[in-house]
N, CA, C and O atoms as a CHARMM CRD file, in Angstrom:
* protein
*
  164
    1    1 UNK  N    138.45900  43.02300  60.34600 PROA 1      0.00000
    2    1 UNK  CA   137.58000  43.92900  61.06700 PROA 1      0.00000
    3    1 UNK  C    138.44400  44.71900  62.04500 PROA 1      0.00000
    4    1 UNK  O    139.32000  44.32400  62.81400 PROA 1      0.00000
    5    2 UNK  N    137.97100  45.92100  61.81500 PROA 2      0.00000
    6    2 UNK  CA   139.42400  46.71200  62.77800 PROA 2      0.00000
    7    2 UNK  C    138.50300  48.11000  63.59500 PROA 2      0.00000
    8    2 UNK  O    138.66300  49.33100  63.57300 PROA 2      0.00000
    9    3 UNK  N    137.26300  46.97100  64.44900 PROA 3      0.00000
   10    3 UNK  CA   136.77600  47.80600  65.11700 PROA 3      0.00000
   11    3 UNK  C    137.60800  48.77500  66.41100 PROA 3      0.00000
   12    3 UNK  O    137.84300  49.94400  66.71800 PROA 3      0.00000
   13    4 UNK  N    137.88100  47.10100  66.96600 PROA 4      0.00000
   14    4 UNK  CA   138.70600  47.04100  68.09800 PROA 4      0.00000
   15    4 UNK  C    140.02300  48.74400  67.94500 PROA 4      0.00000
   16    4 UNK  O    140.13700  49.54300  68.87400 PROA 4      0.00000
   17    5 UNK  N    140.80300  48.87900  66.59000 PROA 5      0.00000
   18    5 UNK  CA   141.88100  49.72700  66.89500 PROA 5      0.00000
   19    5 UNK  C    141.06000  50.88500  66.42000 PROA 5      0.00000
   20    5 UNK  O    141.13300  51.93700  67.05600 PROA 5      0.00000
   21    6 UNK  N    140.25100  50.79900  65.32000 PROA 6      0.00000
   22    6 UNK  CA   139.88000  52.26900  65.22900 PROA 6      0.00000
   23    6 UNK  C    138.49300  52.96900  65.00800 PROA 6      0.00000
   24    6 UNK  O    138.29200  54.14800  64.71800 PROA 6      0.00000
   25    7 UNK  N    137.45100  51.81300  65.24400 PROA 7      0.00000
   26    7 UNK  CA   135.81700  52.28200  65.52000 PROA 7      0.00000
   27    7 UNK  C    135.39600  52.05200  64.30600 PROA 7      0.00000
   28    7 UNK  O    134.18700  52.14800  64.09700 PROA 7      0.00000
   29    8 UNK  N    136.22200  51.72500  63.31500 PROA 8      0.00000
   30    8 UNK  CA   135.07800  51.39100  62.05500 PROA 8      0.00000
   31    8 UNK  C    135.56500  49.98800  61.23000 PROA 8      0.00000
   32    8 UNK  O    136.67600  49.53200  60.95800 PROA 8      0.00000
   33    9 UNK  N    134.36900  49.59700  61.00400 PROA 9      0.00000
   34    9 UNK  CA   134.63700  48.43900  59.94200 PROA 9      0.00000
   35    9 UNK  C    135.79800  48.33200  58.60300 PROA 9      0.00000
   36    9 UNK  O    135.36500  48.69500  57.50900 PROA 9      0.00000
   37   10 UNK  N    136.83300  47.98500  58.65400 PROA 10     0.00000
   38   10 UNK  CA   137.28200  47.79300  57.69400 PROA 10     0.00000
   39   10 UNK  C    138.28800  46.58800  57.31500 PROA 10     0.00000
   40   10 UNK  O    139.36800  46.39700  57.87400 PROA 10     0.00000
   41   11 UNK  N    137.64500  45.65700  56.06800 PROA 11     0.00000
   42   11 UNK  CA   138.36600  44.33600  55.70700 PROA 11     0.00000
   43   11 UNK  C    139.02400  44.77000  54.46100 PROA 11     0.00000
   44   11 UNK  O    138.79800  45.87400  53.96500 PROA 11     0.00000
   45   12 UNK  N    139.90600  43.83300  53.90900 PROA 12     0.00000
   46   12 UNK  CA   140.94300  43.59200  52.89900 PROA 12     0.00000
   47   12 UNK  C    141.54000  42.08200  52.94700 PROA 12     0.00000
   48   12 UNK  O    141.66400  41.30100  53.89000 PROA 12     0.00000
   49   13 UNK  N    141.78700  41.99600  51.88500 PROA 13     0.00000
   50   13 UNK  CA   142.53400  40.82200  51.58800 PROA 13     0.00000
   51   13 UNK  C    142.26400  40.16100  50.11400 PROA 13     0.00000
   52   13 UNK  O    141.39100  40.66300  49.40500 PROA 13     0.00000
   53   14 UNK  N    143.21800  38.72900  49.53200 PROA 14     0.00000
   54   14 UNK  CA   143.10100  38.34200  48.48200 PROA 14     0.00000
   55   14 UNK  C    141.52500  38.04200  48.14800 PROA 14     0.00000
   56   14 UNK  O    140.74700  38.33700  49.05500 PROA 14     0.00000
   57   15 UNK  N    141.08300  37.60600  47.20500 PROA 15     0.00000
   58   15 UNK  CA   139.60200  37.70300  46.88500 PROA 15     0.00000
   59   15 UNK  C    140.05400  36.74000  45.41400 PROA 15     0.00000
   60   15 UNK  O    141.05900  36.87200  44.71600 PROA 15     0.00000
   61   16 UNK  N    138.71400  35.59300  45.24200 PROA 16     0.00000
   62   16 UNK  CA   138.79700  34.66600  43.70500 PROA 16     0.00000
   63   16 UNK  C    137.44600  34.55300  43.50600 PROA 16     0.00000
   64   16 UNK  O    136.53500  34.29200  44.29100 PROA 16     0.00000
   65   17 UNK  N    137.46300  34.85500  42.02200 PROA 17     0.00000
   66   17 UNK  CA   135.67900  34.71500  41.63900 PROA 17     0.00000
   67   17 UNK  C    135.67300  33.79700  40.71500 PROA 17     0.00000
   68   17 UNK  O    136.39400  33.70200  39.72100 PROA 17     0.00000
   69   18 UNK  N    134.53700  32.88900  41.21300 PROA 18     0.00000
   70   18 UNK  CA   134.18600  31.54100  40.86200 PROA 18     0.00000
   71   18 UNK  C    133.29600  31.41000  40.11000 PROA 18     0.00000
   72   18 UNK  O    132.20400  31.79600  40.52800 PROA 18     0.00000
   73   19 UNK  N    133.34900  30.85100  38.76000 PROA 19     0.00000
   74   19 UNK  CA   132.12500  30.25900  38.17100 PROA 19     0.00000
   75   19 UNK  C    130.82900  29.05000  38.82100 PROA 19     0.00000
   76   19 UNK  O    130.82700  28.26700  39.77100 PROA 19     0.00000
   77   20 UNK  N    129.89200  29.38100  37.82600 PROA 20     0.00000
   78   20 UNK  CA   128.39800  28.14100  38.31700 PROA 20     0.00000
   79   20 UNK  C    128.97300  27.12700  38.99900 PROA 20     0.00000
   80   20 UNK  O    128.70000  26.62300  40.08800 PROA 20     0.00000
   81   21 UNK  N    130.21800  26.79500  37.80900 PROA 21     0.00000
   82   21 UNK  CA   130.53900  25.15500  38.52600 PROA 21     0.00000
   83   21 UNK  C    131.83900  25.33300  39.58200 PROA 21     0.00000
   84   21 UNK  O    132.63600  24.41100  39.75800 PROA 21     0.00000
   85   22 UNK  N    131.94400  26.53800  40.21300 PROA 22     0.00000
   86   22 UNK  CA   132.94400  26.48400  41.03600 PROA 22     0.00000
   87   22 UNK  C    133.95300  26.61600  40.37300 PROA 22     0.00000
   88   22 UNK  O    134.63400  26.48800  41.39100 PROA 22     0.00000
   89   23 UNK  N    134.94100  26.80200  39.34900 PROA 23     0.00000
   90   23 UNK  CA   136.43600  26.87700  38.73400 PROA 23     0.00000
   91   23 UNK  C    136.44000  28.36500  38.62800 PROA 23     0.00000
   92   23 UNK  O    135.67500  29.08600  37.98800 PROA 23     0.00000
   93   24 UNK  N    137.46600  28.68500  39.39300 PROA 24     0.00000
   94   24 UNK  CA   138.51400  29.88100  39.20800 PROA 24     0.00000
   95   24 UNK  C    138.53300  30.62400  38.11400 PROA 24     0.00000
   96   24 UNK  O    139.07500  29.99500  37.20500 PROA 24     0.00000
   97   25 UNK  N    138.03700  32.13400  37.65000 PROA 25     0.00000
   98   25 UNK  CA   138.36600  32.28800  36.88400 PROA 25     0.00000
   99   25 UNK  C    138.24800  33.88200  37.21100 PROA 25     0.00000
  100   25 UNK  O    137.42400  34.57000  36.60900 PROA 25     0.00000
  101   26 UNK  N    138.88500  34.28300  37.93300 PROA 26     0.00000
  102   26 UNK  CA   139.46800  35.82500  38.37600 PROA 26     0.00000
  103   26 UNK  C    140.26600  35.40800  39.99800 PROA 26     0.00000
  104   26 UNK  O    140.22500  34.49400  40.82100 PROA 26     0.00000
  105   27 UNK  N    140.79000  36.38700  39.85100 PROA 27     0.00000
  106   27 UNK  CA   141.89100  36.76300  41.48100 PROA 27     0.00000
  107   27 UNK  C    141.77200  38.28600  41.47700 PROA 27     0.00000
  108   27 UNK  O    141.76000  38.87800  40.39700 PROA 27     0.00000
  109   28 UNK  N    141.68000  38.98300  42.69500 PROA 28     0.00000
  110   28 UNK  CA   141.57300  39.73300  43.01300 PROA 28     0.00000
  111   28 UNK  C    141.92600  40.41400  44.04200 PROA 28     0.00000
  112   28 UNK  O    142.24000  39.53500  44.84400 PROA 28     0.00000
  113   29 UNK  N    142.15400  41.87600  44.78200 PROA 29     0.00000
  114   29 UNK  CA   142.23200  42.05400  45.84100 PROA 29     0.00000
  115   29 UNK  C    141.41100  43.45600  46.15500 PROA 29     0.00000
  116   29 UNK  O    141.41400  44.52300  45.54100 PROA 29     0.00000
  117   30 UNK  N    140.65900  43.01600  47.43000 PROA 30     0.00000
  118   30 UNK  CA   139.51700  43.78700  47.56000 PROA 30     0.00000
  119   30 UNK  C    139.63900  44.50100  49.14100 PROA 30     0.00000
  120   30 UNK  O    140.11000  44.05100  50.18600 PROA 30     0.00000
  121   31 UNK  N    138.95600  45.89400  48.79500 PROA 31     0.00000
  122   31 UNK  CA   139.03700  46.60800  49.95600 PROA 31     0.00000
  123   31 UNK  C    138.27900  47.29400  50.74100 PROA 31     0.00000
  124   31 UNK  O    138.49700  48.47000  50.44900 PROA 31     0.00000
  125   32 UNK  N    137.30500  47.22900  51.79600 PROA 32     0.00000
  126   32 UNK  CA   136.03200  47.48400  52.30500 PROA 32     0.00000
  127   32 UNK  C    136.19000  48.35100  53.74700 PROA 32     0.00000
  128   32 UNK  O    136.65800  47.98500  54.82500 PROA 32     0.00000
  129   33 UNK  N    135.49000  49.91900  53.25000 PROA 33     0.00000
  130   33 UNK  CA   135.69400  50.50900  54.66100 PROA 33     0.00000
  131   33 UNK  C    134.21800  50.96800  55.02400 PROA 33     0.00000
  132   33 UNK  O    133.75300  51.65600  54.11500 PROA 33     0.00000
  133   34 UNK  N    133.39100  50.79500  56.03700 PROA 34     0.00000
  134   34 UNK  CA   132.34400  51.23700  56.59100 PROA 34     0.00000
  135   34 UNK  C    131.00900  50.42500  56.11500 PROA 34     0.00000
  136   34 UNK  O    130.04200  51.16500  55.93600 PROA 34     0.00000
  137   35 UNK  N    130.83300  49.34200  55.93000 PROA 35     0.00000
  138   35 UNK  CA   129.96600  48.65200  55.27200 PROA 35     0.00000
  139   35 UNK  C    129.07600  48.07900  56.62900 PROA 35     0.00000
  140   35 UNK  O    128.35200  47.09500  56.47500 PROA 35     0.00000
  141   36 UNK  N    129.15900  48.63600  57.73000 PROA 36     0.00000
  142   36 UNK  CA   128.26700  48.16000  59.09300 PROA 36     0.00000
  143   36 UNK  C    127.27400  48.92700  59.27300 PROA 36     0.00000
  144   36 UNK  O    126.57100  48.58100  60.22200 PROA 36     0.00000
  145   37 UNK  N    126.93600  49.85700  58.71600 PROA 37     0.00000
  146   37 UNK  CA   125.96300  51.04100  59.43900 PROA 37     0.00000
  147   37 UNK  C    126.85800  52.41400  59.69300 PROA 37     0.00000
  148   37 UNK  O    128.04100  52.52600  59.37100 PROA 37     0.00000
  149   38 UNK  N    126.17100  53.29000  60.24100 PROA 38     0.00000
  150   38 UNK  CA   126.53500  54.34600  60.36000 PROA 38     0.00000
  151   38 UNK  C    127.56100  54.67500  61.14100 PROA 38     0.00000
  152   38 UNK  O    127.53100  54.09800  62.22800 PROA 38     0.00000
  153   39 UNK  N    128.72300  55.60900  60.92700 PROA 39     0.00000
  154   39 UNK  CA   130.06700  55.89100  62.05800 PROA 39     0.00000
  155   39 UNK  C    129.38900  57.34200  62.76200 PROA 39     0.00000
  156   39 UNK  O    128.96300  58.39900  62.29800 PROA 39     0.00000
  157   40 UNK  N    129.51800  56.86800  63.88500 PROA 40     0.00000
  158   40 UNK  CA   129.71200  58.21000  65.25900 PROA 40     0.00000
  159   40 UNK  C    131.08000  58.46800  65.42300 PROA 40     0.00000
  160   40 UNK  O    131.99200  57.67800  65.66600 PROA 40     0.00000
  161   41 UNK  N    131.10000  59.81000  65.23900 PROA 41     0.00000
  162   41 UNK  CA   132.15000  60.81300  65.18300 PROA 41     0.00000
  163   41 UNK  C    132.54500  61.83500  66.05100 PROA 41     0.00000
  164   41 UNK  O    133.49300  62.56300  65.75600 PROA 41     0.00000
C-alpha cells in the first residue's frame, strides 16, 4: 500500500493459486493500482 508516498493504492508481489483441496497449482505475479475508491487529483 503506497498511500503514505504517493496518495493512491497500489500492491504487488508474488501471488499462488490454490486448488479445493489447497495444493498449488499456479504462481504468479500480480499488480494492483487504485482498487480503494476514487483518486482526488
Amino acid at each position: 500500500d503506497s498511500r503514505g508516498s504517493t496518495g493512491t493504492v497500489y500492491w504487488e508481489g508474488l501471488s499462488e493459486l490454490l486448488d479445493g483441496a489447497g495444493r498449488r497449482v499456479g504462481l504468479g505475479y500480480l499488480e494492483m493500482t487504485g482498487y480503494a475508491g476514487a483518486l482526488r487529483l
